[in-house]
N, C-alpha and C positions, 0 to 999 in steps of 0.2 A: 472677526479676525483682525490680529493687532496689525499685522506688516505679513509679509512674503515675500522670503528670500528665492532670488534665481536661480539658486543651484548651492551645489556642496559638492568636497572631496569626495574620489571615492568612489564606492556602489553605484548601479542605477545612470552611470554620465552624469551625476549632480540631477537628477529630474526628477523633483520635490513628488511629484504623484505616485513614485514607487515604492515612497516608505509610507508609514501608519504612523497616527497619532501617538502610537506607542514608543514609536523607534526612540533609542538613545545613541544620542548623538555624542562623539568624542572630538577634541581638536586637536587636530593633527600636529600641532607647535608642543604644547604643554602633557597634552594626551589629559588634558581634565574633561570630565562629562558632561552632558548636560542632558539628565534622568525629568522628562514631562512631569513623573510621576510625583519632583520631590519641587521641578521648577527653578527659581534663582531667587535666593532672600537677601542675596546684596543688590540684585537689581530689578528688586522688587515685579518677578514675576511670580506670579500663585501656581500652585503645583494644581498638577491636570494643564497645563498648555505645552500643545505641544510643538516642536523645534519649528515646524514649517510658520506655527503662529505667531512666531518670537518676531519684537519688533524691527524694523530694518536696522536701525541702529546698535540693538543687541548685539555685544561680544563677549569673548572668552571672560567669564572672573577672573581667571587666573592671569593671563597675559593677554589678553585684550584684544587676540585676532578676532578678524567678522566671522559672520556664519559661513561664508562660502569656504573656512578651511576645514570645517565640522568633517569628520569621516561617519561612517552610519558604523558603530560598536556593536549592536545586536540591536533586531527589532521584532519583538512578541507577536506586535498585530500585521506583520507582513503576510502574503499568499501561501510562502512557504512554511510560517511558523502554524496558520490555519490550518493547511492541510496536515503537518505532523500531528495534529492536535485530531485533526479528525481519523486520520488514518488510528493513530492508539485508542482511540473510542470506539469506530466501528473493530479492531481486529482484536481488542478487549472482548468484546462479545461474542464474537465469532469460536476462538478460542475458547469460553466459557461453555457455549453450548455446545463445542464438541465434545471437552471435556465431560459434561455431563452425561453427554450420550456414551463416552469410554468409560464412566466409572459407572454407568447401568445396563444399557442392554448387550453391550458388544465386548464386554469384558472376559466372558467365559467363549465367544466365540472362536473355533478352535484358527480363523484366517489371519486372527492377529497377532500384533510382533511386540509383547509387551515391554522389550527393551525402547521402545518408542515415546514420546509423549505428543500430544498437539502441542504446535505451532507455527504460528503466523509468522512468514520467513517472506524477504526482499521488496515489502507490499510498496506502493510510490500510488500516485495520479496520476492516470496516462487517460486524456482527452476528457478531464471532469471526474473521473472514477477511478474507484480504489480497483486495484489490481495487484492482484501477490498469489503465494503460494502457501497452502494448509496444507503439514503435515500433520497425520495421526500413525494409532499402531496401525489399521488399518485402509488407509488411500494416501496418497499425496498428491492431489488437486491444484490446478491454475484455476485462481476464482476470482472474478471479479464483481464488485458492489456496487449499487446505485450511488449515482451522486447524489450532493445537497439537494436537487433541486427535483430527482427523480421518484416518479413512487411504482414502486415493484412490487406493491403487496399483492396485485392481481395474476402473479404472475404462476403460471400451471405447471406444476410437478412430472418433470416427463418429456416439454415441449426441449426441441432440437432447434440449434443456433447457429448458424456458423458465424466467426468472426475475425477478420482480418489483420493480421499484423506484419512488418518487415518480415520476416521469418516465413510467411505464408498464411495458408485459412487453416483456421482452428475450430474443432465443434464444440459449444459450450453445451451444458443441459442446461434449464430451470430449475431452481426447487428453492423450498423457504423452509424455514426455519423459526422456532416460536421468539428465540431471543435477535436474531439479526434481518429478521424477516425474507423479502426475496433477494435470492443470488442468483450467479450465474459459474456453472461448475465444468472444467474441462478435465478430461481423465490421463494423469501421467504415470503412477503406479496403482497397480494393488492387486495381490498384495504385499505387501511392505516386507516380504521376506529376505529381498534381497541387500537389505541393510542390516550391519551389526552395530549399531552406534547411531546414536541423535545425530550428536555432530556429521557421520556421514551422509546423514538425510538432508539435514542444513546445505552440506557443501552440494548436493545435484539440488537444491532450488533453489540456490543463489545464481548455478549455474543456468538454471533455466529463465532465470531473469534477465538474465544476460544474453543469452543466443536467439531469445523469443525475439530481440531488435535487432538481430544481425540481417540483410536482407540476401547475405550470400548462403543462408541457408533454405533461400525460398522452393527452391527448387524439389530438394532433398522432403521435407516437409508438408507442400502441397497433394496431400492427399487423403483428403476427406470418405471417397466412399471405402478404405482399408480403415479407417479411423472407427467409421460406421459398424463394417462388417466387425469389427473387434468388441465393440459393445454388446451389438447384438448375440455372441456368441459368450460374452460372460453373462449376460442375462439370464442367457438360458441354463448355464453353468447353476446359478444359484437360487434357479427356481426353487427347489426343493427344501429351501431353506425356513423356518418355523416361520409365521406369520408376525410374530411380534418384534422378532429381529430383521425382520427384509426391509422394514420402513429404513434402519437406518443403517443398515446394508445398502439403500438406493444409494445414500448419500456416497459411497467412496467410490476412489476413483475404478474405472473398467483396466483392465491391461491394455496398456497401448502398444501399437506396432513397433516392434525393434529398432527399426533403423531411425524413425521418428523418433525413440525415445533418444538413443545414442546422438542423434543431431543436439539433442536440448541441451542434454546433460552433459555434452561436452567429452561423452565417454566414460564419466564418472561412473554411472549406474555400471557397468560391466563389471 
């Protein structure tokens, strides 16, 4: 390392550990860049170093302020830019393998709402893992992923979770999948008849991304064995159902309790 500057405008309070070797850094004076990627050929720094390794002395080419006037412009290798990146990779696949499952065995199934498509709607990291909402014609699911660092391939088709949020406890299922391997799946619709429109489907799982952090719905919400009891009774609902469709019949969501639902969605679903 050439030098190390104390801080910078901007982002982070100036404290050089919150940005990546990527960041590109702007001055706040001239608003010129200063891109790792491409370096400085008037002051003879080689591309690939980057802003924090710049020497102390280094300033603006253009007007010659230091680096502590630098503002951070955008930074690719930052936490947040990581997780965007992985969030569209795992919800790419996710996406994909239901799709597959909607354009093969549940296509002609007479519970779904072909006005519908998958998709992966308000997904974020909440405590290392991906969490969002999968709509198809058939379920609309709170599902949340294994982190980087987690491996859920062991994980058993069937087994029951409860799991904690401001909002209250939530029951997740288990189950995997061949393209995004083990999740974790909570039941908010299905089936999906009560939407006429994508976008209507969008709008109640934005909403539920939203009221799942509210803590002044805890109250309304906490109630795991009515959550239970409603599974249990769509299960039995769809016993009868051909054997080669109920695998991914498992997957969608159960009907959930009314007033549970109406808390999430804001109302919207009615």
């Amino acid at each position: 390392m050439n030098g190390q500057t104390t801080g910078f405008e901007g982002s982070f309070l100036g404290a050089i550990d919150k940005i990546s070797p990527q960041a590109i850094m702007e001055c706040k004076v001239c608003w010129t860049p200063y891109n790792p990627a491409e370096g400085d050929e008037f002051r003879q720094i080689d591309p690939g170093t980057a802003f924090v390794d710049l020497p102390e002395d280094w300033s603006c080419p253009n007007c010659s302020s230091p680096k502590d006037q630098f503002l951070v412009a955008e930074d690719p290798g930052s936490q947040s830019a990581a997780e965007l990146r992985l969030l569209e990779a795992l919800t790419g696949k996710l996406v994909a393998d239901f799709t597959e499952v909607w354009n093969g065995t549940m296509r002609d199934v007479p519970l779904v709402n072909a006005a519908l498509r998958v998709e992966a709607v308000g997904w974020r990291v909440v405590d290392g893992r991906p969490l969002g909402v999968l709509i198809s014609p058939w379920f609309m699911n709170l599902i949340q992923l294994p982190g980087v660092d987690d491996d859920w391939s062991g994980l058993r088709a069937g087994v029951k979770e409860n799991m904690t949020f401001p909002s209250g406890e939530y029951e997740f299922i288990h189950n995997t999948r061949e393209m995004i391997g083990g999740y974790k799946a909570c039941s908010l619709f299905s089936p999906m008849g009560d939407f006429n429109t994508q976008q209507q489907a969008v709008d109640v799982a934005e909403a539920v991304m939203v009221e799942l952090f509210k803590e002044d719905n805890m109250a309304e919400t906490d109630r795991a064995a009515d959550i239970r009891a409603a599974r249990e009774d769509e299960i039995a609902a769809v016993s009868a159902v051909e054997a080669d469709d109920h695998a991914a019949l498992d997957d969608r969501a159960v009907i959930a309790e009314p007033t549970r639902r109406q808390v999430l969605t804001g109302g919207l679903s009615d």
